[in-house]
Backbone atoms as SQL, in Angstrom:
CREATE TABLE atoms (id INTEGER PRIMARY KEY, chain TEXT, resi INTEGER, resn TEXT, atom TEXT, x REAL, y REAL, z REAL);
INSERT INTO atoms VALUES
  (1, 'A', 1, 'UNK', 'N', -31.269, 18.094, -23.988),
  (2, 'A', 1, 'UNK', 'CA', -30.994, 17.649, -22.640),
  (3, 'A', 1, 'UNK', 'C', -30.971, 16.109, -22.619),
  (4, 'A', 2, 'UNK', 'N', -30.184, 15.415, -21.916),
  (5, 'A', 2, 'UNK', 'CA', -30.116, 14.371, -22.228),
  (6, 'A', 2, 'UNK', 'C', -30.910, 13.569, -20.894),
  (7, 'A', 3, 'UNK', 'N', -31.037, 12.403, -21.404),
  (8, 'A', 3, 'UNK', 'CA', -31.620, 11.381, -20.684),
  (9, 'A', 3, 'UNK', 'C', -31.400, 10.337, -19.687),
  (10, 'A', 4, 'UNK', 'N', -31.859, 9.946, -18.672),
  (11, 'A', 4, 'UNK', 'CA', -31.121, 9.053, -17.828),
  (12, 'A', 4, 'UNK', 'C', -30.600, 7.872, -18.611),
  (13, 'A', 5, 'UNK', 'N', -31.015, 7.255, -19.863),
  (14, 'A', 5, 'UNK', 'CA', -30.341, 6.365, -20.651),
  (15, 'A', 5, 'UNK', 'C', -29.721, 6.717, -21.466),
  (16, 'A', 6, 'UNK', 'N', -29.099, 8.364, -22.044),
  (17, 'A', 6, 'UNK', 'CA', -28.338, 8.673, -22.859),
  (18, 'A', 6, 'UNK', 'C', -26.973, 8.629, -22.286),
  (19, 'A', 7, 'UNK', 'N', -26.386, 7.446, -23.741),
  (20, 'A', 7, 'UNK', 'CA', -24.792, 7.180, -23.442),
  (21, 'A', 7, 'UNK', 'C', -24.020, 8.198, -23.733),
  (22, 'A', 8, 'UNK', 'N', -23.053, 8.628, -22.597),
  (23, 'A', 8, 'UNK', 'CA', -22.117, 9.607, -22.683),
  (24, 'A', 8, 'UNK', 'C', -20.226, 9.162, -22.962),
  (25, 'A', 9, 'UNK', 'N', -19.541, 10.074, -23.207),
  (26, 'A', 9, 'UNK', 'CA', -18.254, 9.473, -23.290),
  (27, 'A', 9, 'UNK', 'C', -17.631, 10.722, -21.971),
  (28, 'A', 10, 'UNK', 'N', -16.601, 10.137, -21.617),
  (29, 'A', 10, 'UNK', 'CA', -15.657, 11.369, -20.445),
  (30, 'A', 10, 'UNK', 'C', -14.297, 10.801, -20.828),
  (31, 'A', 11, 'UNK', 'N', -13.495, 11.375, -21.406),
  (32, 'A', 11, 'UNK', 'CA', -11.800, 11.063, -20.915),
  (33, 'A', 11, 'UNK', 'C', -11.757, 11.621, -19.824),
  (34, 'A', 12, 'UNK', 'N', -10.896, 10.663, -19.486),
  (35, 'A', 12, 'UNK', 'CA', -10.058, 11.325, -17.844),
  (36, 'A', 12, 'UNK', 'C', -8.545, 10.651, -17.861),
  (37, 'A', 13, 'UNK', 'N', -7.709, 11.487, -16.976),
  (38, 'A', 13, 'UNK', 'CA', -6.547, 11.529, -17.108),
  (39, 'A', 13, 'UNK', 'C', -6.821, 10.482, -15.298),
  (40, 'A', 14, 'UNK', 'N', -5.956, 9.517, -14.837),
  (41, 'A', 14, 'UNK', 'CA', -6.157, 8.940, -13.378),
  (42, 'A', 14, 'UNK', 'C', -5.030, 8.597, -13.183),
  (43, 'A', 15, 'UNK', 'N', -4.459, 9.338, -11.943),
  (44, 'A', 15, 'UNK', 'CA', -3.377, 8.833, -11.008),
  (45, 'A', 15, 'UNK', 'C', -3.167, 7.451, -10.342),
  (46, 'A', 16, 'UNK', 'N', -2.713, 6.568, -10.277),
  (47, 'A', 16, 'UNK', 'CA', -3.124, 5.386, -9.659),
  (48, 'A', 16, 'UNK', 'C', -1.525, 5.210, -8.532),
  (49, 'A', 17, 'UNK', 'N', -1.698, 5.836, -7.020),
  (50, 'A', 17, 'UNK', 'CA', -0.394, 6.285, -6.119),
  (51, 'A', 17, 'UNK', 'C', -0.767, 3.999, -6.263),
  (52, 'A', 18, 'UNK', 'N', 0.861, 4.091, -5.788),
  (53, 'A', 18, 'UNK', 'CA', 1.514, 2.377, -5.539),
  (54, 'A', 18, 'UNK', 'C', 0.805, 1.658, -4.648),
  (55, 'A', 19, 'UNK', 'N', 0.427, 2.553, -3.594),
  (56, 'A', 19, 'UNK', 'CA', -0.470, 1.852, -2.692),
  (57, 'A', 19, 'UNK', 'C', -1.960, 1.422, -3.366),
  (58, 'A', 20, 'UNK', 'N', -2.519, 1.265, -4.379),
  (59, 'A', 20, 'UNK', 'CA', -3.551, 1.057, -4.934),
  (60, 'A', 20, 'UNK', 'C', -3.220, 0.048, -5.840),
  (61, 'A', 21, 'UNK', 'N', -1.867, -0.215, -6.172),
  (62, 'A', 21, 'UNK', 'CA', -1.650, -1.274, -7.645),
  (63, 'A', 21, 'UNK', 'C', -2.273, -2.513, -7.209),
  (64, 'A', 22, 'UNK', 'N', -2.499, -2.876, -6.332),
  (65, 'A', 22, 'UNK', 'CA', -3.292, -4.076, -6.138),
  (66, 'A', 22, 'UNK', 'C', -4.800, -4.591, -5.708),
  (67, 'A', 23, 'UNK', 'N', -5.375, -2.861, -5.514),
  (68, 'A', 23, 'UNK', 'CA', -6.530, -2.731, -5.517),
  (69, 'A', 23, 'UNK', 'C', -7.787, -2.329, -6.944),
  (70, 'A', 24, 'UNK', 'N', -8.371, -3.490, -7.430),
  (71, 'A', 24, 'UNK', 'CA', -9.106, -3.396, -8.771),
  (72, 'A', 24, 'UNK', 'C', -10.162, -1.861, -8.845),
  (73, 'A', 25, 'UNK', 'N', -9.209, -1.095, -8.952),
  (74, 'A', 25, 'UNK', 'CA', -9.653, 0.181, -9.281),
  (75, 'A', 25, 'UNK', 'C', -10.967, 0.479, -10.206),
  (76, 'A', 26, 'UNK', 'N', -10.174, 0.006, -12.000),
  (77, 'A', 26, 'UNK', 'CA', -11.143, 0.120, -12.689),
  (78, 'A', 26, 'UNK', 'C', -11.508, -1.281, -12.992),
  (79, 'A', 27, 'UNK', 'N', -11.673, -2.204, -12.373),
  (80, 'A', 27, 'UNK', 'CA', -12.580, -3.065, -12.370),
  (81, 'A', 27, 'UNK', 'C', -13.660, -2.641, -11.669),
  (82, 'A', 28, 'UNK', 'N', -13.807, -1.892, -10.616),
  (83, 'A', 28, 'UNK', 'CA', -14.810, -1.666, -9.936),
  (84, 'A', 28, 'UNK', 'C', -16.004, -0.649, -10.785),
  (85, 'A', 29, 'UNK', 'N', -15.341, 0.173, -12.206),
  (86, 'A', 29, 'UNK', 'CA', -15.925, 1.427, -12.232),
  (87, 'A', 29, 'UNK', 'C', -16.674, 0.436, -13.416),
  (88, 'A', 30, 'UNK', 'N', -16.474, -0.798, -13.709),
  (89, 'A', 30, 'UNK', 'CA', -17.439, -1.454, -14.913),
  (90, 'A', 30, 'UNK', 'C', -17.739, -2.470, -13.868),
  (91, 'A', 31, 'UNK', 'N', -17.688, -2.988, -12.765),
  (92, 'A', 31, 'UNK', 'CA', -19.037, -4.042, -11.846),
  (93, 'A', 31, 'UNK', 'C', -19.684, -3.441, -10.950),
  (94, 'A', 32, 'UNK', 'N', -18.898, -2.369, -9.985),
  (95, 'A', 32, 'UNK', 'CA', -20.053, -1.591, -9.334),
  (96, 'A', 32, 'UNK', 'C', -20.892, -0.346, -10.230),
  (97, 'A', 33, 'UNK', 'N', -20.147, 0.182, -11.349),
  (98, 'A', 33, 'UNK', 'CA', -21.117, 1.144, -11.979),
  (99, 'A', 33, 'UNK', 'C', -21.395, 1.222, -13.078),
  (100, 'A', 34, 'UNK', 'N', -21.157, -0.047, -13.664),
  (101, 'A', 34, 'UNK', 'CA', -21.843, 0.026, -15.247),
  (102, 'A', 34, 'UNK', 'C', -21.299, 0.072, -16.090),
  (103, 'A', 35, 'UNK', 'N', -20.106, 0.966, -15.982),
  (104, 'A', 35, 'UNK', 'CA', -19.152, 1.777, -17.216),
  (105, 'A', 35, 'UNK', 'C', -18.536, 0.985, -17.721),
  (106, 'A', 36, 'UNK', 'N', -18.027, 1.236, -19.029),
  (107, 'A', 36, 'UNK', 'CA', -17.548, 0.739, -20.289),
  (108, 'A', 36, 'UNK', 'C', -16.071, 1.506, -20.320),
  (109, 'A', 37, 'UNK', 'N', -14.880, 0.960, -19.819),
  (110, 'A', 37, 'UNK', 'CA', -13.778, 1.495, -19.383),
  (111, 'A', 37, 'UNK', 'C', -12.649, 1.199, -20.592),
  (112, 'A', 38, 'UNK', 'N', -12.263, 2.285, -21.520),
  (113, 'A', 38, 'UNK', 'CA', -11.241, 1.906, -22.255),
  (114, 'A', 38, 'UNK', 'C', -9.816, 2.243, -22.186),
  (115, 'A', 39, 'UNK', 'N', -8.820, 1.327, -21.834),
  (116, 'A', 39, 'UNK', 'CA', -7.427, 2.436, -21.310),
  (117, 'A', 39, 'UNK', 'C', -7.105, 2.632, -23.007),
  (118, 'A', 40, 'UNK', 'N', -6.723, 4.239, -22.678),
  (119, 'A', 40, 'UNK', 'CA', -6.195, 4.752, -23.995),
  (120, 'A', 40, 'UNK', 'C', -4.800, 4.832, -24.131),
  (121, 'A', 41, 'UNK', 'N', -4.023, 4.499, -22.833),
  (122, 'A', 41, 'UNK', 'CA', -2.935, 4.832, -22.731),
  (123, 'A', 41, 'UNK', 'C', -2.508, 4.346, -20.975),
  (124, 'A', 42, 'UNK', 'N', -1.279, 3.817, -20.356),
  (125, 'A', 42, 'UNK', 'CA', -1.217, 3.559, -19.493),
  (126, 'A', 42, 'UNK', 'C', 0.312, 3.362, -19.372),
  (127, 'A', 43, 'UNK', 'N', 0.466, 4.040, -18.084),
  (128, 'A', 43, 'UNK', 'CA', 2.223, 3.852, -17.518),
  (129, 'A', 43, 'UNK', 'C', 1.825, 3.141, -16.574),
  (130, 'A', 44, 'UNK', 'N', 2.681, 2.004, -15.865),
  (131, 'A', 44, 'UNK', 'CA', 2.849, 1.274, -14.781),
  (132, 'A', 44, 'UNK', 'C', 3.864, 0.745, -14.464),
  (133, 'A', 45, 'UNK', 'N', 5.181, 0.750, -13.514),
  (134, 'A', 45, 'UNK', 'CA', 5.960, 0.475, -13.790),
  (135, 'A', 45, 'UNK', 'C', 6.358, -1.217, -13.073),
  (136, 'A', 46, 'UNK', 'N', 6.767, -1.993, -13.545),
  (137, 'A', 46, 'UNK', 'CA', 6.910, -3.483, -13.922),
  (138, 'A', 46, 'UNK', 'C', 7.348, -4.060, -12.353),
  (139, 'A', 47, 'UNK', 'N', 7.660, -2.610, -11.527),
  (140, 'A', 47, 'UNK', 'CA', 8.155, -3.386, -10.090),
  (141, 'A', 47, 'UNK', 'C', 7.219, -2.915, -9.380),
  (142, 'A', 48, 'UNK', 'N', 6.141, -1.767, -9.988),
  (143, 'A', 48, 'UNK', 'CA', 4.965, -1.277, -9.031),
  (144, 'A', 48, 'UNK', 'C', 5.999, -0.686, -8.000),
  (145, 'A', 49, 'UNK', 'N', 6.821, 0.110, -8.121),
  (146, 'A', 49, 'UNK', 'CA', 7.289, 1.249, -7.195),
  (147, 'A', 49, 'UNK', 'C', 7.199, 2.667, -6.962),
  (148, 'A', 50, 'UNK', 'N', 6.754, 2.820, -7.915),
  (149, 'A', 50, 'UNK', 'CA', 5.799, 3.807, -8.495),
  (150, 'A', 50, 'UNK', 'C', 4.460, 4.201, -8.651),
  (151, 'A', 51, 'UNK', 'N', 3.980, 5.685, -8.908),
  (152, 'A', 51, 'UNK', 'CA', 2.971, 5.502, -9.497),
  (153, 'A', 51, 'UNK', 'C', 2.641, 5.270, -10.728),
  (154, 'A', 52, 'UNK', 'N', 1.408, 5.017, -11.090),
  (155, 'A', 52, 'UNK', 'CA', 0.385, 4.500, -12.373),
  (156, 'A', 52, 'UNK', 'C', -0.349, 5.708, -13.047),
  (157, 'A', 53, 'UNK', 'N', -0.288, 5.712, -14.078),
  (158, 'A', 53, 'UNK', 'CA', -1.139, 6.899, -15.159),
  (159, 'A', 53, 'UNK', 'C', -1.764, 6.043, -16.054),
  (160, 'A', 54, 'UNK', 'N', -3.546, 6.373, -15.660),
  (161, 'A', 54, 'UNK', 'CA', -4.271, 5.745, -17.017),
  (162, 'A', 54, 'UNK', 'C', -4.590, 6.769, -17.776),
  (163, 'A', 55, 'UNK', 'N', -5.092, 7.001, -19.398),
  (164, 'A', 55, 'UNK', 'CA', -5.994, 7.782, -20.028),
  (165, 'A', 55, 'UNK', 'C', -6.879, 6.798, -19.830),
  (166, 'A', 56, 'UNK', 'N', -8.307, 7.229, -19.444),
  (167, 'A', 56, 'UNK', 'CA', -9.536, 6.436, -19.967),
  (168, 'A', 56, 'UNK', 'C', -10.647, 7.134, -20.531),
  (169, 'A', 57, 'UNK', 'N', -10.943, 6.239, -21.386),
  (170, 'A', 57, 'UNK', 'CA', -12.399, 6.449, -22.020),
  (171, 'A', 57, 'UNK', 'C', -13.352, 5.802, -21.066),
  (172, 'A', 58, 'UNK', 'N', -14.533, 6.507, -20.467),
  (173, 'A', 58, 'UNK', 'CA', -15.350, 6.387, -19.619),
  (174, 'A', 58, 'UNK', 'C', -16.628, 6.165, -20.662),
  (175, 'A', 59, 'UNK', 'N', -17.365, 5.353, -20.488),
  (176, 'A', 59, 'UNK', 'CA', -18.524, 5.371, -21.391),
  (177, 'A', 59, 'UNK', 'C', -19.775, 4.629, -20.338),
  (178, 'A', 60, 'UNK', 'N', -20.979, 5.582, -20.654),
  (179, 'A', 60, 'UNK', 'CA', -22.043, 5.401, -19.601),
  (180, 'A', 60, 'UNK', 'C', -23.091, 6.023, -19.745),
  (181, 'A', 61, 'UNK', 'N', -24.216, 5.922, -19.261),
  (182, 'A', 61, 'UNK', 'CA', -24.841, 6.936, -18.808),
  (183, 'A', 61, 'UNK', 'C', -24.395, 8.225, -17.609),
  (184, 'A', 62, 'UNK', 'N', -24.928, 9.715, -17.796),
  (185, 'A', 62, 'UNK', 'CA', -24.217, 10.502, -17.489),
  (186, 'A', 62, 'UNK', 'C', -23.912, 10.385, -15.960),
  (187, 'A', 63, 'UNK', 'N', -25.493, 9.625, -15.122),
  (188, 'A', 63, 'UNK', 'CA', -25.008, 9.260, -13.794),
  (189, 'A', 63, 'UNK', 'C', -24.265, 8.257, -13.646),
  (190, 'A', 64, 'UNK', 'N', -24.094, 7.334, -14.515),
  (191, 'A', 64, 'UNK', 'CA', -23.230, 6.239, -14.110),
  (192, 'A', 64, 'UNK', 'C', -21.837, 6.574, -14.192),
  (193, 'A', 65, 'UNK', 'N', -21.368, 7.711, -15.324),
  (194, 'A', 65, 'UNK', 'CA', -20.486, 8.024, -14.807),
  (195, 'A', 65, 'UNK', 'C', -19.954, 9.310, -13.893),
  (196, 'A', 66, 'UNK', 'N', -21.021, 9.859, -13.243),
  (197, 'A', 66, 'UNK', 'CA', -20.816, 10.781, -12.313),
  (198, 'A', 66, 'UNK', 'C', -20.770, 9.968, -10.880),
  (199, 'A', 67, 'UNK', 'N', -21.161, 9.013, -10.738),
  (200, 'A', 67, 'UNK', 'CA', -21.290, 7.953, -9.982),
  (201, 'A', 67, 'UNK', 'C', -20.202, 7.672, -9.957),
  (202, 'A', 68, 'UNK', 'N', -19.213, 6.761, -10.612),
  (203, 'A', 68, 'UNK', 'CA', -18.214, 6.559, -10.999),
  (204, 'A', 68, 'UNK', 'C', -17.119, 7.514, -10.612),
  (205, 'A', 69, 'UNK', 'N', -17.119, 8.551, -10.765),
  (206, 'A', 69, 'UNK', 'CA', -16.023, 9.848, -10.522),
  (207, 'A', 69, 'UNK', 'C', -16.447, 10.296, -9.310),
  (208, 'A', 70, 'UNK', 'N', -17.253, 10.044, -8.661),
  (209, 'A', 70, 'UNK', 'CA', -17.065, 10.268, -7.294),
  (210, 'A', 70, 'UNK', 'C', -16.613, 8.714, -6.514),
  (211, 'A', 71, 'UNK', 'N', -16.780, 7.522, -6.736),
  (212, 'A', 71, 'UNK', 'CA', -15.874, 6.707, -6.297),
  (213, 'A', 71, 'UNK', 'C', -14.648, 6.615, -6.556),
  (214, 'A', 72, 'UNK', 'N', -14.016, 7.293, -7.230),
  (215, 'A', 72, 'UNK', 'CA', -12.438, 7.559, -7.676),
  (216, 'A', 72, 'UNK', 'C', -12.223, 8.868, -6.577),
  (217, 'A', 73, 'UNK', 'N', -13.249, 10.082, -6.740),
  (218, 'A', 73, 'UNK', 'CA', -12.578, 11.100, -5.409),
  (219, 'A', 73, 'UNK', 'C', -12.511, 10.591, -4.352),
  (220, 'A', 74, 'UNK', 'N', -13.466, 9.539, -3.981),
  (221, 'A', 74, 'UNK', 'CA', -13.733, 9.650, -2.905),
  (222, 'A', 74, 'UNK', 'C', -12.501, 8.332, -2.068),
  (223, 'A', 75, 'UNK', 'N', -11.708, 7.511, -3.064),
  (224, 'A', 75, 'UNK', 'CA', -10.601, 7.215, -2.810),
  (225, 'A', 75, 'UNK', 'C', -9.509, 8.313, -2.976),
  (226, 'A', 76, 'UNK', 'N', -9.301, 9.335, -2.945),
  (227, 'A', 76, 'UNK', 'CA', -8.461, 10.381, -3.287),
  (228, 'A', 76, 'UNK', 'C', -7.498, 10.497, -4.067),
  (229, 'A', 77, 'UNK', 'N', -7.797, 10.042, -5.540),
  (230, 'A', 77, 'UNK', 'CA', -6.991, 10.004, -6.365),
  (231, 'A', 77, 'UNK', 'C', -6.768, 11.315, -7.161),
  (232, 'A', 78, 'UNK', 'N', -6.110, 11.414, -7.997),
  (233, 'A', 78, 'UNK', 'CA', -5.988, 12.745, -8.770),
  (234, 'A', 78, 'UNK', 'C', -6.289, 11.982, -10.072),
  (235, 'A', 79, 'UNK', 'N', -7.612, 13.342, -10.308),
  (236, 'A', 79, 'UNK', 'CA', -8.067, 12.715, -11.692),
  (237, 'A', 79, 'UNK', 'C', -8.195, 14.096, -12.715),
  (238, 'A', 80, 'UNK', 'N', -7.583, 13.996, -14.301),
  (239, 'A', 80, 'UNK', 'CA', -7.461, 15.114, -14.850),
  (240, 'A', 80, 'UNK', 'C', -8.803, 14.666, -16.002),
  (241, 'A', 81, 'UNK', 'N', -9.771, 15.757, -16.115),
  (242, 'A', 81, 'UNK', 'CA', -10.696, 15.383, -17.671),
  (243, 'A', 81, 'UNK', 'C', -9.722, 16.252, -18.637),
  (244, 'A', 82, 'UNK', 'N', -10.319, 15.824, -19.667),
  (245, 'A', 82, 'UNK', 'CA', -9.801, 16.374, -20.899),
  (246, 'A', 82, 'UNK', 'C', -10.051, 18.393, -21.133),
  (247, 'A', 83, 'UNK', 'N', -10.964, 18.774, -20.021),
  (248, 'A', 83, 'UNK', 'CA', -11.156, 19.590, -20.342),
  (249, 'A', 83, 'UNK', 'C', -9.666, 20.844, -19.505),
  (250, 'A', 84, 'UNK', 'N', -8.793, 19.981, -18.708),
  (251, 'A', 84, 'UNK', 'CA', -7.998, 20.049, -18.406),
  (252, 'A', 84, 'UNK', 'C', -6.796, 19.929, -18.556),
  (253, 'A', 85, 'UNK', 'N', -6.425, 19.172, -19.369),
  (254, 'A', 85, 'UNK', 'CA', -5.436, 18.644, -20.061),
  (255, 'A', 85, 'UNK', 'C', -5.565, 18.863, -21.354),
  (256, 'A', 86, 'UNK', 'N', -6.585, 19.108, -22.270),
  (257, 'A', 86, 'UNK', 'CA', -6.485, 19.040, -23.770),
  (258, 'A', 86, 'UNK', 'C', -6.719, 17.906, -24.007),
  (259, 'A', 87, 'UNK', 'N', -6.239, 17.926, -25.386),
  (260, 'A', 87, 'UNK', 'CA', -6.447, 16.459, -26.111),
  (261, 'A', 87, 'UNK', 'C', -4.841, 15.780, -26.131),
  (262, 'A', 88, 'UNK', 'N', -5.316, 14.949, -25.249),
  (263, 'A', 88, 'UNK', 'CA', -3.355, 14.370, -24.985),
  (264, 'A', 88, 'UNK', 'C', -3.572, 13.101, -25.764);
């Protein structure tokens, strides 16, 4: 069982709709919650008319990043884990 200081990893798949390209999304999920945010992969398109697709590596403790994934629902984004998608 793990510990409030045991570091965890989460991929997640994150929608980022156009109306957000200028709002510091995952800047927020490493100054308001700790996390260690790695894009593994990212579409954005160059005129922002569109939407945005990150892969991220989430790295944290397990509340910091459950913490974390509820400030992403709770902006209503669509977020896929790996246990959903596979290994993309």
């Amino acid at each position: 069982m793990a510990t409030d200081n045991t570091q965890s990893n989460k991929r997640i798949r994150l929608r980022i709709p156009k109306d957000y390209h200028q709002e510091p999304v995952i800047s927020r999920l490493v100054s308001d919650y700790g996390l260690v945010v790695n894009i593994q992969a990212a579409i954005l398109g160059a005129t922002a008319v569109g939407d945005g697709w990150f892969d991220l590596d989430l790295q944290g403790t397990e509340s910091q990043i459950e913490n974390g994934l509820n400030y992403l629902r709770g902006l209503e984004l669509e977020i896929w884990d790996d246990s959903r998608v596979g290994n993309w």
